[in-house]
Rosetta silent file (secondary structure, phi, psi, omega in degrees, C-alpha in Angstrom):
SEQUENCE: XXXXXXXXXXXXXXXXXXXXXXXXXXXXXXXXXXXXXXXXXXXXXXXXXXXXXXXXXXXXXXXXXXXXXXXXXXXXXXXXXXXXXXXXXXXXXXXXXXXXXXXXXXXXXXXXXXXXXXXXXXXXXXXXXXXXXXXXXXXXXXXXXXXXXXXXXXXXXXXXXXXXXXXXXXXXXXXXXXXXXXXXXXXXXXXXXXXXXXXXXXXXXXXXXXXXXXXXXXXXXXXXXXXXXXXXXXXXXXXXXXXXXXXXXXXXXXX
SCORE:     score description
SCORE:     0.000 S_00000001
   1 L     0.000  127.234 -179.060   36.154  -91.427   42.724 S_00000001
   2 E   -98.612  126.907  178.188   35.502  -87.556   43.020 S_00000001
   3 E  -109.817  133.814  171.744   33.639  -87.015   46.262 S_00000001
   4 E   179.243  167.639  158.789   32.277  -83.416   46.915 S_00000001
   5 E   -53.854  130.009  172.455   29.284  -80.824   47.623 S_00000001
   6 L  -122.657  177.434 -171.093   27.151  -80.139   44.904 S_00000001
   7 L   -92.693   28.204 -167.634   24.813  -76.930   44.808 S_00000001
   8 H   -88.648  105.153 -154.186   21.402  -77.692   43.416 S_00000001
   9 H    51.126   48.141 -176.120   18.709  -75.527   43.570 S_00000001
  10 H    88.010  -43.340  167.657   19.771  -74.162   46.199 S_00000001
  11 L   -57.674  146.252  149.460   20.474  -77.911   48.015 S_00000001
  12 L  -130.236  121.303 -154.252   23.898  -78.925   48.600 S_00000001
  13 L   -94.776  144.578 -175.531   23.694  -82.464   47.952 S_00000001
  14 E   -97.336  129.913  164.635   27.286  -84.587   48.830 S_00000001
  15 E  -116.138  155.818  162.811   27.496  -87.544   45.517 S_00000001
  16 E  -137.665  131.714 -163.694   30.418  -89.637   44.513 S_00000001
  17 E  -141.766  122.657 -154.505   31.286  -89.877   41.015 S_00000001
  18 E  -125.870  127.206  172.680   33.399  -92.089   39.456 S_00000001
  19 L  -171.150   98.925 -174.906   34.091  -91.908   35.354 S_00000001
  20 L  -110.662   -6.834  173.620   36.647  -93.802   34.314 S_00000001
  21 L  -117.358  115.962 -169.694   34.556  -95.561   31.222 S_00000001
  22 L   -82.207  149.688 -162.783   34.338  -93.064   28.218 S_00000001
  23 L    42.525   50.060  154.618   31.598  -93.171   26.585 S_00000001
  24 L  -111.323  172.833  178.971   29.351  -95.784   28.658 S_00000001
  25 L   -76.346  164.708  160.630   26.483  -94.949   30.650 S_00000001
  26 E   -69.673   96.366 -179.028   26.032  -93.682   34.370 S_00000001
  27 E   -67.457  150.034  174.420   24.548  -96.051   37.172 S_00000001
  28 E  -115.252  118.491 -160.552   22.613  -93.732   39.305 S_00000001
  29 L  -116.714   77.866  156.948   22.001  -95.026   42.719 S_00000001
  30 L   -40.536  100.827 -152.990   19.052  -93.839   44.405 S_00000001
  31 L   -85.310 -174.241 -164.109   18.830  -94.817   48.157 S_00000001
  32 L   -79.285 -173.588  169.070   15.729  -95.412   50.442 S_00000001
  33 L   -50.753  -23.620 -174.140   13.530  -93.070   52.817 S_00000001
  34 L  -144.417   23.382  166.133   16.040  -93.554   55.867 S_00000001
  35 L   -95.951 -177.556  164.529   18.888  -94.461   53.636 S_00000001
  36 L  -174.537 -179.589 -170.800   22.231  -92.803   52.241 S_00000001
  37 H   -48.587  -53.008 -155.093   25.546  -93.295   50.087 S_00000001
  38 H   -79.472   25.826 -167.671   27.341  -95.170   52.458 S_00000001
  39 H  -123.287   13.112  153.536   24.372  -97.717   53.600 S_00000001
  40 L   -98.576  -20.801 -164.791   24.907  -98.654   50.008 S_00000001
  41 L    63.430 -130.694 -172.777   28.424 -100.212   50.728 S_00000001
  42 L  -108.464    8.498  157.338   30.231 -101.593   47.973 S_00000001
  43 H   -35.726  -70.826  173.360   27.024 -102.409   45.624 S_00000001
  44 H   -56.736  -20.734  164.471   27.446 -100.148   43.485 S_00000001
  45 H   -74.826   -5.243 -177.987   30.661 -100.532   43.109 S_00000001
  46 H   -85.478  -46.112  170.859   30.395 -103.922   42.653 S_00000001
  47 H   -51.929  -36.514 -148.577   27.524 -103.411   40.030 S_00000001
  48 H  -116.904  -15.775 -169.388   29.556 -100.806   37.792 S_00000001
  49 H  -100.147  -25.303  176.591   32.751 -102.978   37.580 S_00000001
  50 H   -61.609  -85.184  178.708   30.370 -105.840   36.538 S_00000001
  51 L   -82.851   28.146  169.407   29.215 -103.837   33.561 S_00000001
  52 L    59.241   41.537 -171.084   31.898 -101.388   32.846 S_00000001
  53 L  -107.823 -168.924  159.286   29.462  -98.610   33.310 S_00000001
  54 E   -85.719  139.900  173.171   30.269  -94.935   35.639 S_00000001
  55 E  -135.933  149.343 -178.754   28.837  -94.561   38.570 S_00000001
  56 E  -144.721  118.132 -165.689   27.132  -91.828   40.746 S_00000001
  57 E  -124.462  132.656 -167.228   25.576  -92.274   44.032 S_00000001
  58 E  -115.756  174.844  152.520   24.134  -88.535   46.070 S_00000001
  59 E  -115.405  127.235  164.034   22.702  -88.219   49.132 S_00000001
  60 L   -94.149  177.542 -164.418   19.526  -86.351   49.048 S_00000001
  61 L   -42.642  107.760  140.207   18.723  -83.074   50.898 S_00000001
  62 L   126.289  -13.111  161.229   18.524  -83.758   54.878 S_00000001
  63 L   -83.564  139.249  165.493   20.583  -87.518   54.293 S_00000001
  64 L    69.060 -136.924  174.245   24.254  -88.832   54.841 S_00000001
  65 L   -82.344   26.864 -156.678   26.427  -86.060   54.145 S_00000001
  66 L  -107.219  143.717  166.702   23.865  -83.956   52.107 S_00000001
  67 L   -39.465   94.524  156.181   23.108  -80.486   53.762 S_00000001
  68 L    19.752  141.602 -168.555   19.941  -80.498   56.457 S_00000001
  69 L  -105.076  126.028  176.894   16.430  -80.328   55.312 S_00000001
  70 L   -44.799  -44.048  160.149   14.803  -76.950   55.788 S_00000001
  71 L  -135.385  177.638 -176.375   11.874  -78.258   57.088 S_00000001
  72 L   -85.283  -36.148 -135.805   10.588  -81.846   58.160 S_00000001
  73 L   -73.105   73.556 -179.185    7.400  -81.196   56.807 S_00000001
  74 L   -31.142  150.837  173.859    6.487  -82.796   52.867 S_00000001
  75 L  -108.116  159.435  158.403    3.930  -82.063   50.090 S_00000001
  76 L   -63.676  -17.535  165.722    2.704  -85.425   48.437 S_00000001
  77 L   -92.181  104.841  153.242    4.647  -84.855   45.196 S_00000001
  78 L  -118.476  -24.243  177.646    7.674  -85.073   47.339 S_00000001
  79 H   -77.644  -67.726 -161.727    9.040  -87.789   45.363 S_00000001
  80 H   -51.308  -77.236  172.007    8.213  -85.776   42.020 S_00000001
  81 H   -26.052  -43.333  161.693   10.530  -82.959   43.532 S_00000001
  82 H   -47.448  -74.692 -171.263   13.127  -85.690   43.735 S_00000001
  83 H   -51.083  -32.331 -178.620   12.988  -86.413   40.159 S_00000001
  84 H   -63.945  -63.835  172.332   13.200  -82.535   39.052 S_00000001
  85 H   -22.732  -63.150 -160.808   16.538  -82.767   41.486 S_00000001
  86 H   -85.440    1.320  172.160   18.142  -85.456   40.017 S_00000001
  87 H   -62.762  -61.501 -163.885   17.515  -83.872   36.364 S_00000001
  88 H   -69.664  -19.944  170.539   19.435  -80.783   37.446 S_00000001
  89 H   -86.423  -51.808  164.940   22.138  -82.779   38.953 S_00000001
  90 H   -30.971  -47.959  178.946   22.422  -85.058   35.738 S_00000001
  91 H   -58.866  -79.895 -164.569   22.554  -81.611   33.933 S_00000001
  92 H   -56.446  -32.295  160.786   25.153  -80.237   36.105 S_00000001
  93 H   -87.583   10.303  172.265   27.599  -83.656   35.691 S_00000001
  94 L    70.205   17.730 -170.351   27.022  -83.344   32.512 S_00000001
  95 L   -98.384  125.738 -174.572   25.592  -87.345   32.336 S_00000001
  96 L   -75.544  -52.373 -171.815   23.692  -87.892   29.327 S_00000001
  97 L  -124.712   79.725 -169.336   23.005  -91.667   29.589 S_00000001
  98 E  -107.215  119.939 -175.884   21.972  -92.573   33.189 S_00000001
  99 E   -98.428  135.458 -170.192   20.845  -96.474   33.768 S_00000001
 100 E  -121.099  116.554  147.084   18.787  -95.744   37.493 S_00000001
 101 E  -135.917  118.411 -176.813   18.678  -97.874   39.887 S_00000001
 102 L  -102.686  173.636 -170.121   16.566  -97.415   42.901 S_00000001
 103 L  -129.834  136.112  177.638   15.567  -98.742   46.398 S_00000001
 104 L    51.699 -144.788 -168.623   12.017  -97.812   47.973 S_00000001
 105 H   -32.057  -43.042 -165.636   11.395  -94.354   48.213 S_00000001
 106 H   -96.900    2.346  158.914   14.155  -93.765   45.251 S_00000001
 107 H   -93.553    3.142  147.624   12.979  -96.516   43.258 S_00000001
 108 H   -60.379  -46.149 -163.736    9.747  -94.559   42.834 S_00000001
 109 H   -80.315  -25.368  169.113   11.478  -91.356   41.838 S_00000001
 110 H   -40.864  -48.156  161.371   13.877  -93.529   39.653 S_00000001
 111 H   -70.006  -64.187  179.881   10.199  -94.234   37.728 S_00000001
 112 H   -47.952  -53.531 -175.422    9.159  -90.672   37.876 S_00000001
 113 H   -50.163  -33.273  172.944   12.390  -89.367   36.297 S_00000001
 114 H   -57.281  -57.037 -178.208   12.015  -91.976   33.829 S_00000001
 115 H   -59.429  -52.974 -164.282    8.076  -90.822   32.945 S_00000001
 116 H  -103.744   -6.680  174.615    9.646  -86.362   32.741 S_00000001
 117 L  -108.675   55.100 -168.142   13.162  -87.095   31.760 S_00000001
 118 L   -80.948   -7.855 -174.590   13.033  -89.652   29.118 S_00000001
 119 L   -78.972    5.658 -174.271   15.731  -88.765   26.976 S_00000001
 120 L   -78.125  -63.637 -159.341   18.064  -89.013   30.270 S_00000001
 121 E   -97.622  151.560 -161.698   17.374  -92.512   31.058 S_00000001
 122 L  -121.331  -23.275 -174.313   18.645  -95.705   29.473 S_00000001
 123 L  -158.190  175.686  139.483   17.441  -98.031   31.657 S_00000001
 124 E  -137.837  160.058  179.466   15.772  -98.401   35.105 S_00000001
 125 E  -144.682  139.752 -165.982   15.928 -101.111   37.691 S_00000001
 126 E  -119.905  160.470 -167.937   13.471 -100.408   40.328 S_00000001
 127 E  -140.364   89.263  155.854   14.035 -102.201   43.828 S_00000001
 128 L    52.853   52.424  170.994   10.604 -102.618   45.832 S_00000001
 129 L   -95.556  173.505  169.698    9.447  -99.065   44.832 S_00000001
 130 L  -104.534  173.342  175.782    5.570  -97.509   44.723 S_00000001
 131 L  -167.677   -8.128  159.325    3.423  -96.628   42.341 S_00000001
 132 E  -173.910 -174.842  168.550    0.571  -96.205   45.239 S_00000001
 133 L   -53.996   49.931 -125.602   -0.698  -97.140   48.838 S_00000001
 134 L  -104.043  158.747  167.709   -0.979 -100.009   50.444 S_00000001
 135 H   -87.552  -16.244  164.508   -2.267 -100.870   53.982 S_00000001
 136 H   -56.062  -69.469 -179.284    0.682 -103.199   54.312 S_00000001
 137 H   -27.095  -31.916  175.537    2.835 -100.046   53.434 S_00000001
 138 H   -62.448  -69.244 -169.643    1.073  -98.225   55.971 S_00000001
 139 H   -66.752  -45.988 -177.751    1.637 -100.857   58.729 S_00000001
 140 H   -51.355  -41.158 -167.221    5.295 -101.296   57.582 S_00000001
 141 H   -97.062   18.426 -174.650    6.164  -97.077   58.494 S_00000001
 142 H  -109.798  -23.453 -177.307    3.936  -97.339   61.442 S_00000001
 143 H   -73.513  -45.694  171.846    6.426 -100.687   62.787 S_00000001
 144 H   -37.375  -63.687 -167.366    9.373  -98.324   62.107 S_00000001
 145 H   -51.730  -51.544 -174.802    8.369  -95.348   63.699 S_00000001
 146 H   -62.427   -8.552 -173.499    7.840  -98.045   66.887 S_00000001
 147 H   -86.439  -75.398 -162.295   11.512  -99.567   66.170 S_00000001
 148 H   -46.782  -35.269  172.720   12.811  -95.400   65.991 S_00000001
 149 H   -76.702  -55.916  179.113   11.000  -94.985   69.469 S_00000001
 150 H  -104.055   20.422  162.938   11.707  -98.148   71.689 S_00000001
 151 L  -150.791 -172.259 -179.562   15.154  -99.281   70.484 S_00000001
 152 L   -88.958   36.318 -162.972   18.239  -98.086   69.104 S_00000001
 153 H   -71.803  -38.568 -168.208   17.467  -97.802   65.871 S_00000001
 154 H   -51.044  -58.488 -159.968   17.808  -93.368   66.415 S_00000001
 155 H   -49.430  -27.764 -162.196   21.368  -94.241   67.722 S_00000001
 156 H   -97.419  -10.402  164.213   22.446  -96.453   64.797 S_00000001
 157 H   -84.771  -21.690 -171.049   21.118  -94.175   61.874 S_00000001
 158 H   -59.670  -54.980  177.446   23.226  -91.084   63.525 S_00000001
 159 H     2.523  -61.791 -110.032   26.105  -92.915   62.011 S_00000001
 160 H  -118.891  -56.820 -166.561   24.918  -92.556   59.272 S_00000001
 161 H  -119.130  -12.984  163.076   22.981  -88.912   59.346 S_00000001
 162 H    56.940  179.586 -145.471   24.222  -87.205   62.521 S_00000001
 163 H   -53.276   16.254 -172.559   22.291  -85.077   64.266 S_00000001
 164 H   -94.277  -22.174 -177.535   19.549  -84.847   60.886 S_00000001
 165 L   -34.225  -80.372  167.131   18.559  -88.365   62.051 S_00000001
 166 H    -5.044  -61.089 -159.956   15.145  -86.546   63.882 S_00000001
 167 H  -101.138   11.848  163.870   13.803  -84.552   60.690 S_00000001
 168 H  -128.671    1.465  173.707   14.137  -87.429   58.037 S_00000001
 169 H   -95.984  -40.401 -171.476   12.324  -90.121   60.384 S_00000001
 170 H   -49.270  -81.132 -132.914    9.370  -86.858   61.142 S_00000001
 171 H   -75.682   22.279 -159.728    9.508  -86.400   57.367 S_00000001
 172 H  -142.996  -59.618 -167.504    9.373  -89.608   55.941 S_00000001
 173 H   -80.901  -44.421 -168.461    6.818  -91.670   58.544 S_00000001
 174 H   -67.100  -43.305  170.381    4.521  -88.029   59.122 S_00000001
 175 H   -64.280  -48.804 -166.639    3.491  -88.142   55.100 S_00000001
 176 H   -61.307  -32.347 -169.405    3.303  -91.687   54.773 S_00000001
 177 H   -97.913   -1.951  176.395    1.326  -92.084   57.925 S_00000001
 178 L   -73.849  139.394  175.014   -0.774  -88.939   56.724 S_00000001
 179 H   -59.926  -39.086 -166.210   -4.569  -89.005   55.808 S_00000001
 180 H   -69.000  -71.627 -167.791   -3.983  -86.728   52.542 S_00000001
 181 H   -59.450   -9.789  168.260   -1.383  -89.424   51.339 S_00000001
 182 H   -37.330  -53.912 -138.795   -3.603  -92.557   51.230 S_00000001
 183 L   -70.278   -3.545 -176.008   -5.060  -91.089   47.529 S_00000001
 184 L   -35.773  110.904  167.749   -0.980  -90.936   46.547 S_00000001
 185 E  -160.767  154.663 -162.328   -0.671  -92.576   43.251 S_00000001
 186 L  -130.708   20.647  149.235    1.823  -92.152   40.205 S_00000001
 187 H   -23.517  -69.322 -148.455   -0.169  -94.680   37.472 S_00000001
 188 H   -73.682   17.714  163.826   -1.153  -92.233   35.329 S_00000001
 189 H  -101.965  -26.435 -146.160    2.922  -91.682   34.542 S_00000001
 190 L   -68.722  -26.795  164.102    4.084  -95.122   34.174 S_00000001
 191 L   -27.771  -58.472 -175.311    2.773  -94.865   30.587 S_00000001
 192 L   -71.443  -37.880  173.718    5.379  -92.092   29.648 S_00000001
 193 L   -74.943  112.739 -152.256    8.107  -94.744   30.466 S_00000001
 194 L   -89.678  -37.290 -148.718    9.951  -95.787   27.199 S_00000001
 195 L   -74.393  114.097 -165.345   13.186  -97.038   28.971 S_00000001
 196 L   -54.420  134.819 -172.728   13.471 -100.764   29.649 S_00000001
 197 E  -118.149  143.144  167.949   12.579 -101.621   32.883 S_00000001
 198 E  -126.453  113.005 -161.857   13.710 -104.268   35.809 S_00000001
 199 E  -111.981  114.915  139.492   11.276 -104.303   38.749 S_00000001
 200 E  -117.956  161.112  172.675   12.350 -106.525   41.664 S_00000001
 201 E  -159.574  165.310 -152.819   11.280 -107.171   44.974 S_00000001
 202 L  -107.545  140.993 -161.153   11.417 -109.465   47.399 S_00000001
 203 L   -49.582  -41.022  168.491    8.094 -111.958   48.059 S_00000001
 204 L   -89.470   68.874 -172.044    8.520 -111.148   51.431 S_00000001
 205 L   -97.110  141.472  179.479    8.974 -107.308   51.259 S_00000001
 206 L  -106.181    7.784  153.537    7.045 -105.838   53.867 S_00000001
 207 L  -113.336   65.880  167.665    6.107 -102.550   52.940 S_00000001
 208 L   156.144  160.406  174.262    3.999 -103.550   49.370 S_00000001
 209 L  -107.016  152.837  177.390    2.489 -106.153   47.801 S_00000001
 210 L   -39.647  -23.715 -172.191    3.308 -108.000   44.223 S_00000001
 211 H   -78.154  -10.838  157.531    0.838 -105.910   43.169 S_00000001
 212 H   -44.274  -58.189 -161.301    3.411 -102.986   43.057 S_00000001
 213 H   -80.512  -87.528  173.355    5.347 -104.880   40.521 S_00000001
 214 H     0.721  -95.107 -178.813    2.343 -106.444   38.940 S_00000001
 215 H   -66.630   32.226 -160.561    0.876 -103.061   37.825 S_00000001
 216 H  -124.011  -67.150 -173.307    3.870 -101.148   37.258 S_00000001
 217 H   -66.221  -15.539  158.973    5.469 -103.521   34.398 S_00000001
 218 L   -70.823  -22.528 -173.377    2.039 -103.827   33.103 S_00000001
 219 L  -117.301   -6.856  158.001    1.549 -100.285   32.530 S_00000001
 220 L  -108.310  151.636 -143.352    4.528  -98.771   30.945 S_00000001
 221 L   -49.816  -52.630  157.954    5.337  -97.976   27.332 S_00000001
 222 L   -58.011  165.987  179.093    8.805 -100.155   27.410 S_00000001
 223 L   -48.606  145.303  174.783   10.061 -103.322   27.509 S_00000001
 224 E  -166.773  136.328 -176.467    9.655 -104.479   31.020 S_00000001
 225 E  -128.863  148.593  173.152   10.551 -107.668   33.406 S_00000001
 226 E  -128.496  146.812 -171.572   10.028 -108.344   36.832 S_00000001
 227 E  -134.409  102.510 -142.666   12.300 -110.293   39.209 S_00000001
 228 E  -101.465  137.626  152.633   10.352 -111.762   42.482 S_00000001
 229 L  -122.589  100.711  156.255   12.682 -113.578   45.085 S_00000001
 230 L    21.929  -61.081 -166.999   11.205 -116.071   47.244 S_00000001
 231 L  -120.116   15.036   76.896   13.236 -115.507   51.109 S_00000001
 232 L    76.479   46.733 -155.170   13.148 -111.977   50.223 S_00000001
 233 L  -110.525  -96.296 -165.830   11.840 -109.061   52.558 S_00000001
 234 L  -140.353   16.211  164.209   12.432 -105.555   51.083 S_00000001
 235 L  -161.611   88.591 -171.360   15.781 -104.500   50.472 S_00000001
 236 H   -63.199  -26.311 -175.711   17.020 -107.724   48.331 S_00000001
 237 H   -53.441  -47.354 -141.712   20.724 -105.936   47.195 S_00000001
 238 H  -102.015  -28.298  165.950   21.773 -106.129   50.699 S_00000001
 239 H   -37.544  -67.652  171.061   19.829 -109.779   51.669 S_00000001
 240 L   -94.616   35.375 -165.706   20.488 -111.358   48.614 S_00000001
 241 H   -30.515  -69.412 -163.124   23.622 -109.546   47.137 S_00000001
 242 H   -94.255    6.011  137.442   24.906 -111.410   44.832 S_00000001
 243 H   -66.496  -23.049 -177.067   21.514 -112.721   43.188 S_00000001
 244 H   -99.027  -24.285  177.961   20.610 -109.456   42.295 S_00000001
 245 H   -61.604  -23.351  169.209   23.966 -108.408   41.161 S_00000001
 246 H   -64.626  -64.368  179.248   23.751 -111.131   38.544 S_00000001
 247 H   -43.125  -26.991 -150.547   20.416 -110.604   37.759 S_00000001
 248 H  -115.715    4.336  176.304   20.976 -106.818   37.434 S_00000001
 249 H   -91.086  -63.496  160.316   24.205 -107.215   35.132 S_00000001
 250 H   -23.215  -79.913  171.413   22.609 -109.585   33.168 S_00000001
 251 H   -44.951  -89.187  171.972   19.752 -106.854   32.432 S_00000001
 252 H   -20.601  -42.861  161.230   22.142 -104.026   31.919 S_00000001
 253 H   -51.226  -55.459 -159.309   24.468 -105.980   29.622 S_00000001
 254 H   -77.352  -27.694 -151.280   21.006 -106.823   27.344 S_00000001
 255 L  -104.650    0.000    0.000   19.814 -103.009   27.517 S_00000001
């Protein structure tokens, strides 16, 4: 595994990139709003050895080991920005054939990249991603922000994000919890996605409703399956490991 800084547009994002199978595709591992590489553990690696694929997991700008975020402060295409990011880093590793699979916040931009990059993407597997606004969703970053205030949750992401912990909970919970971002919605893309898609989430996730899933696999151009699990809440990889790792080999293998 090659671990290092990469430059992009001016970010310098830290990834690990492992490509030891020539000529298969790249898993791309997109982590959540208050995620980062290592709060994936050994999924992906578990996932890439399953299917013989490559694998490449970043941190983005103001996460993990990824460089500080200039400011806290977001536009609503912030996610959109992502996906331009992870073009130019695909570009710069030279990865052709990238299978995406994201959690939350990055299994939205995993679906955006998919809708402006399609010749990139091979596949996507979307994890309890958006496509718009929910008042659950709402209520879900509004429980956080009270977890990040009256327990240790601040202490136990610095692990993780060191003293950046501050400026990715502002920037993450100040849009989401923003008036502007209710009207947020990325429908009118899902169309543009050719690439076979696997949308799961878990019945109990508690920031979105089925109807995430529902209208997402309904509305793009590809092939597209959704995979609901019962006991469930909203980040099924690390709940349910090694249900989704079947399920998501199984899918990969087919695609």
């Amino acid at each position: 595994m090659e671990r290092k800084i990469i430059d992009v547009r001016g970010k310098k994002l830290y990834t690990e990139y492992t490509n030891l199978f020539k000529n298969r595709p790249v898993l791309v591992f997109l982590h959540d709003s208050l995620g980062c590489t290592q709060l994936w553990r050994d999924f992906p690696e578990q996932l890439a050895t399953a299917v013989q694929c490559n694998v490449l997991v970043y941190d983005r700008l103001g996460y993990g080991k990824s460089y500080p975020m200039l400011t806290h402060e977001r536009e609503n295409n912030y996610m959109e920005l992502e996906a331009d990011v992870l073009d130019d880093l695909l570009d710069i590793l030279g990865v052709e054939e990238a299978i995406l699979f994201g959690h939350s916040d990055g299994g939205t931009i995993a679906l955006i990249t998919a809708a402006r990059y399609p010749e990139k993407v091979k596949a996507v597997i979307c994890e309890a991603g958006h496509i718009f606004v929910e008042d659950v969703t709402v209520k879900g970053v509004k429980d956080s922000l009270t977890a990040y205030q009256t327990t240790n949750l601040a202490e136990r992401l610095a692990k993780y994000h060191g003293d950046k912990v501050e400026m990715i909970v502002k920037a993450w919970t100040e849009i989401w919890l923003s008036k502007q971002f209710r009207n947020w919605n990325i429908e009118s893309l899902l169309k543009k996605i050719k690439a076979p898609l696997l949308f799961i989430q878990g019945e109990k996730d508690e920031y979105g409703t089925l109807d995430q899933v529902e209208k997402t696999v309904s509305q793009v151009s590809g092939s597209a399956e959704r995979f609901i699990i019962p006991e469930a809440g909203h980040t099924p990889h690390k709940e349910m490991p090694d249900v989704v790792l079947q399920k998501c080999a199984g899918f990969i293998n087919r695609v």
